[in-house]
MIKEKE-65224 format. One record per residue (C-alpha): x negated, y negated, z. Coordinates in Angstrom, 1 decimal, decimal comma. Layout:
N
<east->X | north->Y | up->Z>
...
END
This chain:
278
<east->-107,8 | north->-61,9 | up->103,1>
<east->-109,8 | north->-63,9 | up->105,8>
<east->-112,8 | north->-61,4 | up->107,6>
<east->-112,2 | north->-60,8 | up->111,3>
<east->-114,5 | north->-64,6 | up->112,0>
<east->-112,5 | north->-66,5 | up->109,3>
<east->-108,8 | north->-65,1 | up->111,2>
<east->-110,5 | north->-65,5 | up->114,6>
<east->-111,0 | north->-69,4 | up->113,9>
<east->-107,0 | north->-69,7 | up->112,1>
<east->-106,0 | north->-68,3 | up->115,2>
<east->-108,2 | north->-70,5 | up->117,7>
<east->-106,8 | north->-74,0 | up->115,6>
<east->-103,3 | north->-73,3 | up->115,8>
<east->-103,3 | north->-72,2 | up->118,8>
<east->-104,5 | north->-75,4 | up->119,8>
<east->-101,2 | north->-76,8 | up->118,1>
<east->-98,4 | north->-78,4 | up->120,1>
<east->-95,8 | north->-75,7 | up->121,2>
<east->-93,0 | north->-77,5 | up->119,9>
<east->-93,9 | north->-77,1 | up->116,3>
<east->-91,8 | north->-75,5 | up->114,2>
<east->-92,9 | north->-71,9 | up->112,4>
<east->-93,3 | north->-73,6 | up->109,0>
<east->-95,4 | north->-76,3 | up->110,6>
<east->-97,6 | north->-73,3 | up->112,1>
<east->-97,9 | north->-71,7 | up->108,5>
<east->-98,9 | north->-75,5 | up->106,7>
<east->-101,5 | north->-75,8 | up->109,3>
<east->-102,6 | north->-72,1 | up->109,0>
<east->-103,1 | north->-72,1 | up->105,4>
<east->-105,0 | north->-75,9 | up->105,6>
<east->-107,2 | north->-74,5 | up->108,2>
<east->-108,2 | north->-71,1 | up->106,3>
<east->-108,4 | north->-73,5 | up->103,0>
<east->-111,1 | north->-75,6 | up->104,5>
<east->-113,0 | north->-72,6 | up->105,9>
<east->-116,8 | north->-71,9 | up->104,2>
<east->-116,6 | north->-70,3 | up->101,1>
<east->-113,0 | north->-70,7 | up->100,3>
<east->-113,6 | north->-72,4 | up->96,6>
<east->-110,3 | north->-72,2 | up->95,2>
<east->-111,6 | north->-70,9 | up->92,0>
<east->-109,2 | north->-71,9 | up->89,0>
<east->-108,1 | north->-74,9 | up->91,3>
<east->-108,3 | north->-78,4 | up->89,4>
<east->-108,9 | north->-81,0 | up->91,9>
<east->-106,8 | north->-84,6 | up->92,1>
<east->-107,7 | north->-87,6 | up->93,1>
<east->-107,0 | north->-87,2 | up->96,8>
<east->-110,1 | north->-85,0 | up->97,0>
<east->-112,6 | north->-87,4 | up->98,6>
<east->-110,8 | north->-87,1 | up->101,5>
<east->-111,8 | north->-83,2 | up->102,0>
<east->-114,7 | north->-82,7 | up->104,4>
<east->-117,4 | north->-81,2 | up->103,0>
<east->-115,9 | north->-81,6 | up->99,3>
<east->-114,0 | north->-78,7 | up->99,8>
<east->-111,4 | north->-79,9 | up->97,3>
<east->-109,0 | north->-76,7 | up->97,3>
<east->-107,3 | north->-77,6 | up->100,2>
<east->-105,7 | north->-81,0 | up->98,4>
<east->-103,1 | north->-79,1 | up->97,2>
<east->-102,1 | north->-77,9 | up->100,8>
<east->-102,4 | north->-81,0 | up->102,0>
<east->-99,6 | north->-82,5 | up->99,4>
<east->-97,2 | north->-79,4 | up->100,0>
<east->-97,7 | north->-80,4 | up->104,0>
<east->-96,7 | north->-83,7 | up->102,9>
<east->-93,9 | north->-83,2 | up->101,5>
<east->-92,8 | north->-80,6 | up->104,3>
<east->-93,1 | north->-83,8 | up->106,5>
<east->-91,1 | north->-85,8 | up->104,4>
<east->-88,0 | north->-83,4 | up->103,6>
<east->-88,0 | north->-81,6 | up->106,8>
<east->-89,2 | north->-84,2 | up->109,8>
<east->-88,6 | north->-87,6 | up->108,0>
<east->-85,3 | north->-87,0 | up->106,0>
<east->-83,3 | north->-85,3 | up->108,1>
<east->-84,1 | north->-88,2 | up->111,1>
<east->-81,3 | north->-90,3 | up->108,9>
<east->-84,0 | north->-92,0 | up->106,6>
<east->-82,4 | north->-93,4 | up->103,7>
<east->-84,8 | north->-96,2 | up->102,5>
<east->-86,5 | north->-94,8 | up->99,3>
<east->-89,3 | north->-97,1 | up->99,4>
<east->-90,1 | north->-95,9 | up->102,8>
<east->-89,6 | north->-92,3 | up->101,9>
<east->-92,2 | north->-92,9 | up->99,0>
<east->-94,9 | north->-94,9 | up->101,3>
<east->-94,9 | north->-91,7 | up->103,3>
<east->-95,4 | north->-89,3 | up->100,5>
<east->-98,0 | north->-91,6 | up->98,9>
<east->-100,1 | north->-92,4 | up->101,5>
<east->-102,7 | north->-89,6 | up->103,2>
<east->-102,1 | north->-89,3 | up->106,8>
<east->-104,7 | north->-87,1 | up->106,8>
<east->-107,0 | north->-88,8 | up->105,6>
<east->-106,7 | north->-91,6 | up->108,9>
<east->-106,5 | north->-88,4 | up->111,2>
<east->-109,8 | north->-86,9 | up->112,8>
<east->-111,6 | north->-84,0 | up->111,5>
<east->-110,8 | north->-81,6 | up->114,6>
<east->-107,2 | north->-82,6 | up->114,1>
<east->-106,4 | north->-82,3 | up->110,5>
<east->-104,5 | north->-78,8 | up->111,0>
<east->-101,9 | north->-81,2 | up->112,8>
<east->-102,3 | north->-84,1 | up->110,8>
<east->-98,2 | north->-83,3 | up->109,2>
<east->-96,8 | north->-81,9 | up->112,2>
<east->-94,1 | north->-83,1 | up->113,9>
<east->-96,3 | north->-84,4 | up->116,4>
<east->-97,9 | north->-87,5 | up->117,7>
<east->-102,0 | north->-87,4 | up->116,4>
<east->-104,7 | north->-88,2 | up->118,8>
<east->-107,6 | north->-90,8 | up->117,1>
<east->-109,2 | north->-92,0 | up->119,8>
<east->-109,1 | north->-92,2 | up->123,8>
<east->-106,7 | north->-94,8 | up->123,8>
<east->-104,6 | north->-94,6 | up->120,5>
<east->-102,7 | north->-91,6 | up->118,3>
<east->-100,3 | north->-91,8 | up->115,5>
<east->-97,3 | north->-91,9 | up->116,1>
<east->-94,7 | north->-88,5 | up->115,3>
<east->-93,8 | north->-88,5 | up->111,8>
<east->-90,0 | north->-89,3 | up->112,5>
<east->-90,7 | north->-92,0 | up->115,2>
<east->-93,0 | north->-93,9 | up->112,9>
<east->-90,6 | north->-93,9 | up->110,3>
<east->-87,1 | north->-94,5 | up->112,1>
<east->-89,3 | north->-97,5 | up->113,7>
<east->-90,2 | north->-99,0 | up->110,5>
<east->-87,2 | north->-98,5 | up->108,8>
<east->-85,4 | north->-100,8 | up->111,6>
<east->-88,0 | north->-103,1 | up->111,1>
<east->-86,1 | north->-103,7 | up->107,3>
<east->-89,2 | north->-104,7 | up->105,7>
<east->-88,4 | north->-106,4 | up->102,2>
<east->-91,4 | north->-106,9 | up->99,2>
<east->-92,4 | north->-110,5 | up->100,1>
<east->-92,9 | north->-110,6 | up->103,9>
<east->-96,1 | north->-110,7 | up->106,2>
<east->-96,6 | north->-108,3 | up->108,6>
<east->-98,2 | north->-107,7 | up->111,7>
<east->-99,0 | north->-104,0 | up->112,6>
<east->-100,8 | north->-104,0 | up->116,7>
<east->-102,9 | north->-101,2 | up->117,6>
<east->-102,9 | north->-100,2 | up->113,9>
<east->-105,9 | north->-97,5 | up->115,2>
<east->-107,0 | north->-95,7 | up->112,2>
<east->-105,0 | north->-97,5 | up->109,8>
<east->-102,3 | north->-95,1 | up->108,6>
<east->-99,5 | north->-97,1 | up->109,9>
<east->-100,5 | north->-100,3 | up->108,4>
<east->-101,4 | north->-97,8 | up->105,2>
<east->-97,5 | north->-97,1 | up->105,3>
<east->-96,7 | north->-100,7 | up->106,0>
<east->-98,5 | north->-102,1 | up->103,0>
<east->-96,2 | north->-100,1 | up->100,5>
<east->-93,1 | north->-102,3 | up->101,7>
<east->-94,9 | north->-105,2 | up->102,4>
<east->-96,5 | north->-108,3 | up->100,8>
<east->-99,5 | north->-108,5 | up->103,4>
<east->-100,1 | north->-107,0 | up->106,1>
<east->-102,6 | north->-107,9 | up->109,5>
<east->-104,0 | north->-105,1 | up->111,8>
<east->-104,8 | north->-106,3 | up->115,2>
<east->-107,5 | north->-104,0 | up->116,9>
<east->-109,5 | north->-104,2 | up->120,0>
<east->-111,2 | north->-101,0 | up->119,8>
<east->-114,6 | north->-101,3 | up->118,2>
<east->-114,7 | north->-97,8 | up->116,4>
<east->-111,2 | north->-98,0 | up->115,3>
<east->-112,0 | north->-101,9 | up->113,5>
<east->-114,5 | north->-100,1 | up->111,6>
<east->-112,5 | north->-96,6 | up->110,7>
<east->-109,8 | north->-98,8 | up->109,5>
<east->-111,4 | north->-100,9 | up->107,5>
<east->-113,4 | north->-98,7 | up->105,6>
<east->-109,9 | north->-95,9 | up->105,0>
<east->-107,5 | north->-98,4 | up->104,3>
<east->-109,2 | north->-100,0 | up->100,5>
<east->-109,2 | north->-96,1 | up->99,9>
<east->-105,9 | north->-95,3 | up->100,5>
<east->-104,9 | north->-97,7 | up->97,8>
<east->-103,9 | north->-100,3 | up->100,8>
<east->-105,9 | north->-103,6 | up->99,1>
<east->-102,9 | north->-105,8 | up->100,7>
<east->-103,8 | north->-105,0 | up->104,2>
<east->-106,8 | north->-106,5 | up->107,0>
<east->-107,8 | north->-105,3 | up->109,9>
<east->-109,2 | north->-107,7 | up->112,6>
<east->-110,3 | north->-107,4 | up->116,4>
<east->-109,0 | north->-109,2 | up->119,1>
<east->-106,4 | north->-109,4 | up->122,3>
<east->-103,6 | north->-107,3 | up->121,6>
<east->-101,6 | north->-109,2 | up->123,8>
<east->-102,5 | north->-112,5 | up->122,0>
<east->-101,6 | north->-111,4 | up->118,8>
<east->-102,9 | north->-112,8 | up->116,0>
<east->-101,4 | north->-116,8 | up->115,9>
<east->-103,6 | north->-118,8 | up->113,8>
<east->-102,1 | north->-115,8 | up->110,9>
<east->-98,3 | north->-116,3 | up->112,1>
<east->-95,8 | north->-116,8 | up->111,6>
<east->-94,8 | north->-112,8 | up->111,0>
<east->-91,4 | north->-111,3 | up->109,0>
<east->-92,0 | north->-108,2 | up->111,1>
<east->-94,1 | north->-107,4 | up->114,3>
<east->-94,9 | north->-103,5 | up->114,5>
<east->-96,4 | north->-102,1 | up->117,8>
<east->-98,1 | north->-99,2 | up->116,9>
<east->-97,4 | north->-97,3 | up->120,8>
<east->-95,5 | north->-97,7 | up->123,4>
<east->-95,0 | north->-100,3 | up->126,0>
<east->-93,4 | north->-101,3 | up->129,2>
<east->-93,6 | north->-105,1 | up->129,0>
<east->-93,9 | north->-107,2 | up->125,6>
<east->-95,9 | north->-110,9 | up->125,5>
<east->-93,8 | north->-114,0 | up->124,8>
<east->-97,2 | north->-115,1 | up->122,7>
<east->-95,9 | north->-111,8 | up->120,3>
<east->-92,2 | north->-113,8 | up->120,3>
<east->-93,5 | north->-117,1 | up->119,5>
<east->-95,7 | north->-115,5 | up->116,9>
<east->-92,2 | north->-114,3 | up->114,7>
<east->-90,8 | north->-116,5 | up->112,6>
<east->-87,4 | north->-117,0 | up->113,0>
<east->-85,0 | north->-114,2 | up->111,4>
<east->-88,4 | north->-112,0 | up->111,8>
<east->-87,7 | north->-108,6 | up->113,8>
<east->-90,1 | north->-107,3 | up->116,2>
<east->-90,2 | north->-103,5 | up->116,6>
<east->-91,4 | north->-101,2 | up->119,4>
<east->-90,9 | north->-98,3 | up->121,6>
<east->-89,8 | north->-100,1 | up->124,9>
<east->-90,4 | north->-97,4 | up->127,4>
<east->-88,3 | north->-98,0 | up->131,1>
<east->-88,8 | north->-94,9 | up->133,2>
<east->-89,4 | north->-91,2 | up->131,3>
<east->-87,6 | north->-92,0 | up->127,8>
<east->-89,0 | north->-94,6 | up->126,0>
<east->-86,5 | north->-96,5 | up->123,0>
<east->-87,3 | north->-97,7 | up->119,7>
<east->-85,8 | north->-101,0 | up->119,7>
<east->-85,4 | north->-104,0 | up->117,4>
<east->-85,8 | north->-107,6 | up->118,5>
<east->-84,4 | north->-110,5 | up->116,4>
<east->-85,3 | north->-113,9 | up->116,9>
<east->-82,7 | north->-116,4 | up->115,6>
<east->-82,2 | north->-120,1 | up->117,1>
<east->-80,5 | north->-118,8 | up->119,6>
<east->-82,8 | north->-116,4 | up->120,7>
<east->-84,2 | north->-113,0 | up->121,0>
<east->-81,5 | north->-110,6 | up->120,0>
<east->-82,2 | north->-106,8 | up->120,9>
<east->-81,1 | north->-104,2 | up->119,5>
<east->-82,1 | north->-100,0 | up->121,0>
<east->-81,9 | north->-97,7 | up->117,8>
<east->-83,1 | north->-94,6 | up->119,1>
<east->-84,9 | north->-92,3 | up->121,6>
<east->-88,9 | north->-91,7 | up->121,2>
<east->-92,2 | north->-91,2 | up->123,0>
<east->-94,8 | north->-92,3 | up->122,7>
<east->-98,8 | north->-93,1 | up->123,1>
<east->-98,3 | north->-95,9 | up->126,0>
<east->-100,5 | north->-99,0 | up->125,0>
<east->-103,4 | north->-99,4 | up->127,9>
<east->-102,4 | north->-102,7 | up->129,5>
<east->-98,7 | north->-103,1 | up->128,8>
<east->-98,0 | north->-101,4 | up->131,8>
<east->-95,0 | north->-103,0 | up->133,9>
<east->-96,5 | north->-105,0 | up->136,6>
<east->-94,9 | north->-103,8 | up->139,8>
<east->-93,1 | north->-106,8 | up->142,3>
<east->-93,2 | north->-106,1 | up->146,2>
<east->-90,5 | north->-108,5 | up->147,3>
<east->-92,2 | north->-109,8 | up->151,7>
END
């Protein structure tokens, strides 16, 4: 049993946990946080693979890690209506904790969105995957993830996709990503920096555009940037409620197409523009 310190600090972490979670979500994070505590070395515990991504080499706690894993998949990812195996398996193959900061790892399986940085955080669990499985993403397409942050989601995307491009403005994000994703196994996936809103054209076109946040107003350069029968994906938000929705481009168009009900991160910058009519 954990001395009065070691209980004192459980307690201070998830307390620190969204209130929404869930009492099994509270007991994951619990026993990851007392797991990664000083002195806690597992003894009889044979470390996997996934160990380099323990701080400190504390390699007991891998084993928590995969059980929170697959509590995200079968209790938060499943149950959203998630039917695609390949998807299901990108998520239990790929280590969201490993793209999630160190102060945040008790919450890196909760049901909630994780911050990374001032200006991006991944996405809830369930909203990431509902998103990408609308996106249909087949074996041989090229894909575009923008704001990929850490990496996770274009981590995920990578298992379903041929190649995939990370668009990135923020300087410490470019460099997390790029040294995390060639760990996580992702070796069909770039990150480069430039203007979100630009996208990446001289790479285009894209099968699938994924917009890793939420925005108010969406570029026509993204648009033009889809080849034709590609699907754009994104939580549009208009007033409080923001929807995951699907946009098609054909040659008739842009077809859209509102699949479900999420919030998230809003993207700095894709703020609607307000019009004052004289």
């Amino acid at each position: 049993m954990a001395d009065r310190n070691e209980a004192t600090l459980i307690h201070v972490v998830v307390q620190g946990l969204p209130s929404t979670l869930c009492a099994r979500d509270i007991f994951v994070a619990s026993k990851i946080c007392y797991r990664l505590l000083p002195g806690r070395d597992g003894a009889g515990y044979t470390p996997s693979h996934n160990s380099r991504w323990l701080p400190d080499g504390r390699e007991n706690a891998v084993s928590e890690f995969d059980q929170a894993r697959k509590h995200m998949v079968d209790c938060q990812i499943r149950p959203s209506d998630i039917t695609c195996r390949r998807l299901l398996a990108a998520f239990m193959n790929t280590p969201r904790h490993a793209f999630t900061p160190r102060p945040k790892l008790a919450s890196a399986y909760a049901d909630c969105e994780v911050a990374t940085g001032e200006t991006r955080a991944m996405m809830r669990p369930r909203d990431l995957a509902k998103l990408i499985q609308a996106a249909d993403i087949q074996p041989g397409e090229l894909v575009l993830d923008i704001a990929c942050g850490r990496g996770y989601s274009a981590a995920v995307l990578a298992r379903l996709a041929e190649t995939v491009v990370g668009l990135e403005d923020d300087e410490d994000c470019l460099k997390r990503s790029s040294s995390l994703l060639p760990d996580a196994g992702a070796d069909n996936a770039v990150v480069i920096k430039g203007d979100l809103k630009a996208g990446v054209p001289d790479q285009g076109p894209f099968d699938v555009i994924f917009v890793n946040g939420s925005v108010e107003e969406l570029p026509d350069a993204w648009f033009e940037q889809l080849a034709e029968g590609g699907r754009l994906v994104a939580i549009v938000r208009k007033g409080p409620i923001g929807k995951g929705t699907v946009f098609t481009k054909s040659a008739a168009g842009i077809g859209e197409r509102v699949v479900f009900d999420a919030n998230a991160t809003l993207l700095p910058g894709f703020e609607k523009v307000l019009k004052f009519a004289l």
